[in-house]
C-alpha positions in Angstrom: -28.3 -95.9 -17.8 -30.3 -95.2 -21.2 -27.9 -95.7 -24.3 -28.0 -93.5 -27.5 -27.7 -94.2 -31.1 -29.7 -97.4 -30.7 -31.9 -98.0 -33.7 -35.6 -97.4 -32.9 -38.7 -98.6 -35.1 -42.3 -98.4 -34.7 -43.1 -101.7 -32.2 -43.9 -105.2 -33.2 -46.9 -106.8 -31.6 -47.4 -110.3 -30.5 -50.9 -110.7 -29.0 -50.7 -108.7 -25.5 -46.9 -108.1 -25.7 -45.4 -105.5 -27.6 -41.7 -105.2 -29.1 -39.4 -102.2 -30.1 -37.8 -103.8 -33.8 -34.1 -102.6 -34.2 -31.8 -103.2 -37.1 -28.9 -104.2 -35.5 -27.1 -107.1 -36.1 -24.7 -109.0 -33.5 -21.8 -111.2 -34.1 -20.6 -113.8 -31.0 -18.3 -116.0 -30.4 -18.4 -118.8 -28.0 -14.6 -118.1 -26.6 -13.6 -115.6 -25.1 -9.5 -114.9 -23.9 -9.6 -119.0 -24.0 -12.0 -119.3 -21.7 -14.1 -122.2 -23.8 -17.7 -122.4 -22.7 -21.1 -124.1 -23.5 -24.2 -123.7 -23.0 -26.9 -126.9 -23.2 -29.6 -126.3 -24.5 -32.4 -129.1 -24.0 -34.7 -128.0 -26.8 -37.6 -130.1 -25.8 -37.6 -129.2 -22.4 -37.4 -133.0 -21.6 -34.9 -135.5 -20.5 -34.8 -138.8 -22.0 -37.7 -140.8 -21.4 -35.4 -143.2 -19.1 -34.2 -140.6 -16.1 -35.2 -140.3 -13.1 -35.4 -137.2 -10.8 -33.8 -138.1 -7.7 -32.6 -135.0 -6.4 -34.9 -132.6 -7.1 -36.7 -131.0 -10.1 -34.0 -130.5 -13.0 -31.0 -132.6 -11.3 -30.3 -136.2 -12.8 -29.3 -139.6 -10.7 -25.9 -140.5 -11.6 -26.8 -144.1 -12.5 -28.9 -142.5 -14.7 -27.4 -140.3 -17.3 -25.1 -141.4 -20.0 -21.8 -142.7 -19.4 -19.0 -139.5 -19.5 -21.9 -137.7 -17.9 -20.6 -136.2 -14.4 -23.4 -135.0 -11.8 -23.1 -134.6 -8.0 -24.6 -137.5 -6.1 -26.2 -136.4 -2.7 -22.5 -137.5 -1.0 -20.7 -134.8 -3.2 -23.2 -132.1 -2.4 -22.7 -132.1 1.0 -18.9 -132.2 0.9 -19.4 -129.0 -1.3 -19.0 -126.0 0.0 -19.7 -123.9 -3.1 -22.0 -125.0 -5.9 -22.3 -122.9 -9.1 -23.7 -122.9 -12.8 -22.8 -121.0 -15.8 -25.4 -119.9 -18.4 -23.5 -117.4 -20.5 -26.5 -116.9 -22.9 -23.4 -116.2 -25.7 -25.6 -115.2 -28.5 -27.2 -112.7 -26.8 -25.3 -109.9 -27.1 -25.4 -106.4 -28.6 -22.1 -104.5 -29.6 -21.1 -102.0 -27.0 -24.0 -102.8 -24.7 -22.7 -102.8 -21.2 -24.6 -106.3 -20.7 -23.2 -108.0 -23.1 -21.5 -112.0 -23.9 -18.3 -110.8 -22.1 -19.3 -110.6 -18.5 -20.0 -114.5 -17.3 -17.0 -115.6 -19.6 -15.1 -113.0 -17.6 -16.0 -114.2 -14.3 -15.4 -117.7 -15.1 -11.6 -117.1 -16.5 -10.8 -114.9 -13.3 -12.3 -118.2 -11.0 -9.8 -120.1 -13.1 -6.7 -117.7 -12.8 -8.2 -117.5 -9.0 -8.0 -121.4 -8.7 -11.4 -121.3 -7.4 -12.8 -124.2 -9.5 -13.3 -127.7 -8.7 -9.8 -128.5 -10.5 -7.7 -126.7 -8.1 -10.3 -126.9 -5.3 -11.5 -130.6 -5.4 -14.9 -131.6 -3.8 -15.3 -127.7 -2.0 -16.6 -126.8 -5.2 -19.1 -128.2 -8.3 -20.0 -126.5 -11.2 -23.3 -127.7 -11.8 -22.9 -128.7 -16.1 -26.0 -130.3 -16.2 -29.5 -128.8 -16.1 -32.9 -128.6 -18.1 -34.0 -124.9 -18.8 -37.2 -123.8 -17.3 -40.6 -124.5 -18.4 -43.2 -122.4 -19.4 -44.9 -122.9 -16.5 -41.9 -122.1 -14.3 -42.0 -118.3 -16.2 -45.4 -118.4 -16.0 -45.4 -118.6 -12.3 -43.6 -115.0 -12.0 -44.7 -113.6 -15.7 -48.2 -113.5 -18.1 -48.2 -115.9 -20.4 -48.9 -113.7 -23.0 -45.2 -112.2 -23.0 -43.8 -115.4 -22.5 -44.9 -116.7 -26.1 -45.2 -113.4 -27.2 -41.2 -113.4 -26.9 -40.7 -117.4 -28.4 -42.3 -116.1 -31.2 -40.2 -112.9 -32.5 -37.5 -114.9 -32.6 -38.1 -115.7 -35.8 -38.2 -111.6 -36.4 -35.1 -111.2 -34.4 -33.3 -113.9 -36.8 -34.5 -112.2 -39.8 -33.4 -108.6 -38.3 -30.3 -109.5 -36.4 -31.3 -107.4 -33.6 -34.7 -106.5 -32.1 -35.2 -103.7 -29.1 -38.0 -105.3 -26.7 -38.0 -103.0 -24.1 -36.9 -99.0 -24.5 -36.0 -98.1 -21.1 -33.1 -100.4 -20.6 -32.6 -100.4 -23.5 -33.3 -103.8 -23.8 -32.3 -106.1 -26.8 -33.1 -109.6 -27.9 -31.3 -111.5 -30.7 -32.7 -115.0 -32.2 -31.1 -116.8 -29.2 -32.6 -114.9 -26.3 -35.6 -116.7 -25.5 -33.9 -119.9 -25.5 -30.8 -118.7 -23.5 -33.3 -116.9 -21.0 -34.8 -120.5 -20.4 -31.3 -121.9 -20.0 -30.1 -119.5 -17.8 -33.6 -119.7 -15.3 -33.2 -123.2 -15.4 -29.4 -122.9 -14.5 -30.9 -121.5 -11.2 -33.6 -123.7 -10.8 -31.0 -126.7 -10.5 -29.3 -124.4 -8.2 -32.2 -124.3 -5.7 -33.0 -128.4 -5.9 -29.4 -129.1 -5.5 -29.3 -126.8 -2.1 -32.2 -128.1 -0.9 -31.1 -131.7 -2.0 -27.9 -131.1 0.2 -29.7 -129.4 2.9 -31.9 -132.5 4.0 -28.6 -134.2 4.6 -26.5 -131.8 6.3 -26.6 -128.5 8.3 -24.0 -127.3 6.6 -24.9 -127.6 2.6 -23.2 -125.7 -0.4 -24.0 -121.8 -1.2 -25.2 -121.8 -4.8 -24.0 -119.3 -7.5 -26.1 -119.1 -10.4 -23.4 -117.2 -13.0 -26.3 -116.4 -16.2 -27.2 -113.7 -17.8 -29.5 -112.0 -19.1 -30.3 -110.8 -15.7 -33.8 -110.6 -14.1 -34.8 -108.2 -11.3 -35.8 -105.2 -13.7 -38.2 -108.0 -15.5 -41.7 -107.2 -14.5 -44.1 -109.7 -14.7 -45.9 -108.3 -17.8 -42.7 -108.0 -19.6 -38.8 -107.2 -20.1 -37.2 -103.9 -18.4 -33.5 -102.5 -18.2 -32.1 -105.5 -19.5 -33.7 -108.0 -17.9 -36.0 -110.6 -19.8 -36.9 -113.2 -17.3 -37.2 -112.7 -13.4 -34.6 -115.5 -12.5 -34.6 -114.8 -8.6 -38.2 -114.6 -9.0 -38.8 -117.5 -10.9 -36.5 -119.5 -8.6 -38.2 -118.3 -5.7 -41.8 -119.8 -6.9 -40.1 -122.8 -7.7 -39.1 -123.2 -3.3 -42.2 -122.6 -2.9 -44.0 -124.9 -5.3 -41.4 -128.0 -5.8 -39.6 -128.0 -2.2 -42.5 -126.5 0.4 -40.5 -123.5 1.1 -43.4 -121.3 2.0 -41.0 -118.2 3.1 -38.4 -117.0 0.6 -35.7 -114.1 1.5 -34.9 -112.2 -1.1 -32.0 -109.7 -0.6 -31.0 -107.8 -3.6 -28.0 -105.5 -3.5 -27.7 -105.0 -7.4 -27.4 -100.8 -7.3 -30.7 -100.4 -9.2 -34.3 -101.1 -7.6 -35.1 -104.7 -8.2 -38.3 -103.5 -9.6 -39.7 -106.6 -11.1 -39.0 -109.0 -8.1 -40.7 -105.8 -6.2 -44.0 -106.1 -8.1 -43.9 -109.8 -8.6 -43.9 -110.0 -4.5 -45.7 -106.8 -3.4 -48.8 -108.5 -2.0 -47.6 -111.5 -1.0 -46.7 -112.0 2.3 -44.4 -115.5 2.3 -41.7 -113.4 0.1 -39.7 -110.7 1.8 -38.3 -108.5 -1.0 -35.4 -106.4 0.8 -33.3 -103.7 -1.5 -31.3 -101.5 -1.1 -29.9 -99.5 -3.9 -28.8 -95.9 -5.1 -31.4 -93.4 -4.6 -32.1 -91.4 -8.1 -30.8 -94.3 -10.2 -32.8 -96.6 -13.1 -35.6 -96.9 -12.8 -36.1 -94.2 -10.2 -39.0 -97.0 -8.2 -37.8 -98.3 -4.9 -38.3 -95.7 -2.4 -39.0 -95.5 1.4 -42.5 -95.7 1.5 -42.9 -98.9 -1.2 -43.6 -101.5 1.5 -45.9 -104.0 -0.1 -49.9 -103.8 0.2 -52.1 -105.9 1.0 -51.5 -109.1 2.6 -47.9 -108.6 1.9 -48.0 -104.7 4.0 -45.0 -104.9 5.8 -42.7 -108.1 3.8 -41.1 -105.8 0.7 -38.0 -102.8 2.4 -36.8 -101.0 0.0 -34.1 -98.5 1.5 -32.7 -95.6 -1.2 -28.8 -94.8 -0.2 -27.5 -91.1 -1.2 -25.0 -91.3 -3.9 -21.1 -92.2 -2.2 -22.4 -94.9 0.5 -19.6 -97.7 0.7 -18.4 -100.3 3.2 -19.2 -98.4 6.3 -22.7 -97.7 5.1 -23.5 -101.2 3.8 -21.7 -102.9 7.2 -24.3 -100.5 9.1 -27.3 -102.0 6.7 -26.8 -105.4 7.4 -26.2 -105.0 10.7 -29.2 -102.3 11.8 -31.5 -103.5 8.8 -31.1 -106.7 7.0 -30.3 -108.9 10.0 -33.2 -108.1 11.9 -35.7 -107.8 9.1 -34.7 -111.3 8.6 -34.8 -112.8 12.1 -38.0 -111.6 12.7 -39.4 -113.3 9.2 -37.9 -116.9 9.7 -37.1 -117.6 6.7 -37.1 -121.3 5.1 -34.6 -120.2 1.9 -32.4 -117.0 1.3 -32.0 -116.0 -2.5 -29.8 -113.1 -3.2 -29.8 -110.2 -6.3 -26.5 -110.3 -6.6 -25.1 -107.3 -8.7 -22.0 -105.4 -8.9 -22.2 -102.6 -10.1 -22.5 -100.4 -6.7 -18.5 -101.3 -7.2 -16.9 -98.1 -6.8 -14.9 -98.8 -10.6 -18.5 -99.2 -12.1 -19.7 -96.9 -14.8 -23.2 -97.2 -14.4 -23.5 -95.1 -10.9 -22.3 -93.8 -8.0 -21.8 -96.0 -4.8 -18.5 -96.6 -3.0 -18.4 -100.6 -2.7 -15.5 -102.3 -2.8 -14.4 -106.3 -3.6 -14.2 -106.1 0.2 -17.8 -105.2 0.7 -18.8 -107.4 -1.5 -16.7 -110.3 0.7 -18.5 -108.8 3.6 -21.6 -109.7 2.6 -21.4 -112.6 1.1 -20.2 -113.7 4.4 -22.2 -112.3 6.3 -25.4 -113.5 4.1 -23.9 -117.5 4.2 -23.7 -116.9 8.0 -27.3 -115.5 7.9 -28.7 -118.5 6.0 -26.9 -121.1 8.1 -28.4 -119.2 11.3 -32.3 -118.8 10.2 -32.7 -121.5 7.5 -30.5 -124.8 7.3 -27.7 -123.1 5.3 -29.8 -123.0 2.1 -28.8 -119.9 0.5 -28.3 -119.4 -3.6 -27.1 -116.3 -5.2 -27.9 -115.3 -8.7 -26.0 -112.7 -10.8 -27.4 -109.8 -11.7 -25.3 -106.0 -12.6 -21.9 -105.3 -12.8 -20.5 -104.2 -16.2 -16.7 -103.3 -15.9 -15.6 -107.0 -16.3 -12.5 -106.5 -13.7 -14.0 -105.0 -10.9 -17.0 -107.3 -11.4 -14.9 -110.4 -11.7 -12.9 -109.7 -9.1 -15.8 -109.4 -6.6 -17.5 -112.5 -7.6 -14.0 -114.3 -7.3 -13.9 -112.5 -3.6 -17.7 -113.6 -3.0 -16.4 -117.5 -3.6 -14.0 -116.7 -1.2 -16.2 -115.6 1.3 -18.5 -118.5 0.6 -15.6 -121.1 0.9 -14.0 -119.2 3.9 -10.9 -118.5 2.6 -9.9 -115.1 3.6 -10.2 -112.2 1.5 -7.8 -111.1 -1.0 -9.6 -107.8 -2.0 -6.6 -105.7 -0.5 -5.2 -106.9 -3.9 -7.2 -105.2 -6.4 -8.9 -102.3 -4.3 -7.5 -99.3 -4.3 -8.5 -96.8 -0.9 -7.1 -94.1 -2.7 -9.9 -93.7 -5.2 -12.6 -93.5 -2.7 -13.8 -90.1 -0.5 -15.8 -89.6 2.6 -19.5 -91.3 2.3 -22.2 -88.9 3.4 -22.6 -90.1 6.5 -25.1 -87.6 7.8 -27.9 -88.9 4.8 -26.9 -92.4 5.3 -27.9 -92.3 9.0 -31.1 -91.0 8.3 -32.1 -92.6 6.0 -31.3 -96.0 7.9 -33.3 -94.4 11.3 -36.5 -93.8 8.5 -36.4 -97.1 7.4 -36.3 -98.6 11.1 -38.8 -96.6 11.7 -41.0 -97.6 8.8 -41.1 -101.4 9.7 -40.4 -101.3 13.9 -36.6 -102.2 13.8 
């Protein structure tokens, strides 16, 4: 997980936050193997003074945005099937960082070459173009103030510097663009959840949101960046349910391979947010084990469930089944948001699980099916891991397909040859610990 050969420097403080200063600089493009992209950035944090919010929080009225504008009225939500955003957050990038500008611009030119887009799709799927970024007070519901303006204001370091390192674990890295691309790509989410919801109120069958952004958030603590993460997106987003649509009980399932340690502090004693994770035991940043089950209030409403290095589809089809499912049942849930990383893909250089694009159809699937069970359908993913570009692309593509119910086509790019025999014998007990933990 940790990098070498970064540039280090004694920190940089802002008030209560502190940052690592690197001298680094990054070049970025905004096109990548034609795939032209954009990202909207609403520098004021305000729409015009004329719009109106009629759909939710951060989504416009048609009648009201300017002509060539295109937004989904409440009709074309609920013919959707799939909804999605893309916050590529393209100047934030460090050279031969496995999170870098390449990853979202990757996904997007595979759902192209997929013809999984609204142009070959038609009303099944929207991409959400047009959306505020957060507020401060929308970060500030998940992180301290202090860091918040503590980042805004090394930007102006990180534009003098090129590069800065915020965080040393990750490593993570900020350029003059990350605060504002951070804000973009929480917001992206945030329009995610109000367009769901929107949807929701007029049929039991609404869209499955994909929020395709980056930086990712679940290693974000609320005090501060970690392991690449800068703002808690999923977090952030689930607040927001909470606050903005009265969703008092939020879902989370992250299945990232690393501990979604941020969204497991951010939750720990609360107990209308059931954090559930599962990830590789041993890996960054070694939290996340058995015994981590909230305090408090919240005793009982965070799972976090270690799997031995080598668990793939078998063990993951057994975790939803024996874990996930009834964790969720019993909780009655009124939204499901879903940590949505790739890299436990079997191709993925950052660990050591066996999932395949299959498994990742499987649970997106299963997790749709879940949602539409215990909570109206409202369901949003949000991307977090996955850093070799084909296996991660291809599994998103194969999550769309899941989420549109076309049938699989990871048969296509897995290859069973690759993968051994999962420790079967460690998987199953750890699964019987964790039953026993919280009475499944």
């Amino acid at each position: 997980m940790h990098l070498h050969n970064l540039p280090r420097s004694p920190p940089f403080s802002s008030g209560k936050a502190i940052f690592l200063l690197g001298h680094h600089g990054s070049r970025w493009k905004s096109n990548y193997n034609g795939c032209e992209l954009e990202t909207r950035l609403f520098r004021n944090n305000r729409r015009d003074k004329g719009a109106k919010k009629c759909l939710g929080a951060s989504i416009y009225c048609s009648s009201d945005v300017p002509n060539g504008s295109s937004l989904p009225s409440i009709e074309q939500l609920s013919n959707a099937r799939v909804i999605y955003s893309v916050a590529p957050s393209m100047g934030h990038n460090q050279e031969s960082h496995p999170e870098s500008h390449f990853r979202v611009p990757a996904i997007v030119k595979a759902l192209e070459e997929m013809k999984l887009t609204s142009k070959f799709r038609g009303s099944e799927v929207i991409e959400l173009q047009h959306f505020e970024p957060a507020s401060t007070d929308d970060i500030a519901s998940v992180h301290a103030r202090a860091y918040v303006y503590g980042l805004e204001k090394v930007m102006d370091q990180a534009l003098e510097k090129g590069l800065i390192l915020i965080e040393g674990s990750g490593p993570t890295y900020a350029t003059s663009t990350t605060f504002q691309e951070s804000i973009v790509a929480a917001g992206a989410g945030l329009a995610l959840v109000d367009s769901v919801v929107a949807a929701s109120k007029t049929t039991k069958d609404p869209p499955t949101g994909f929020a395709l952004i980056r930086p990712p958030g679940h290693h974000a603590v609320p005090k501060g960046p970690m392991g690449f993460c800068i703002f808690g997106n999923v977090a952030i987003a689930a607040r927001h349910a909470q606050r903005v649509h009265g969703l008092k009980r939020v879902f989370i399932i992250d299945f990232d391979v690393h501990h979604g340690n941020g969204t497991n502090d951010a939750f720990y004693d609360d107990p209308d947010v059931f954090f559930l994770s599962f990830h590789q035991d041993g890996s960054y940043p070694g939290t996340g084990k058995f015994d981590e089950v909230g305090s408090g209030d919240g005793e009982g409403t965070t799972l976090n469930l270690p799997l031995p290095g080598g668990s793939g589809d078998t063990t993951i089809r057994t975790v939803f089944e024996e874990v996930i499912v009834p964790c969720a049942q019993r909780f009655k849930p009124d939204i499901i948001l879903v940590s949505a990383g790739y890299d436990g893909h079997v191709l993925d250089p950052l660990a050591n699980l066996q999932l395949t694009t299959g498994t990742y159809y499987m649970l997106a699937s299963s997790i749709k099916q879940l949602a539409k069970d215990l909570c109206g359908g409202r369901c949003v993913f949000f991307l977090e891991g996955g850093y070799n570009l084909k296996s991660l692309s291809y599994s998103v593509a194969d999550t769309f397909r899941a989420l549109l119910g076309d049938k699989s086509l990871a048969s296509e790019f897995d290859n069973p040859n690759i993968l051994y025999e999962e420790p079967t014998k460690r998987v199953k007990q750890a699964i019987q610990r964790i039953k026993h933990l919280h009475s499944l």
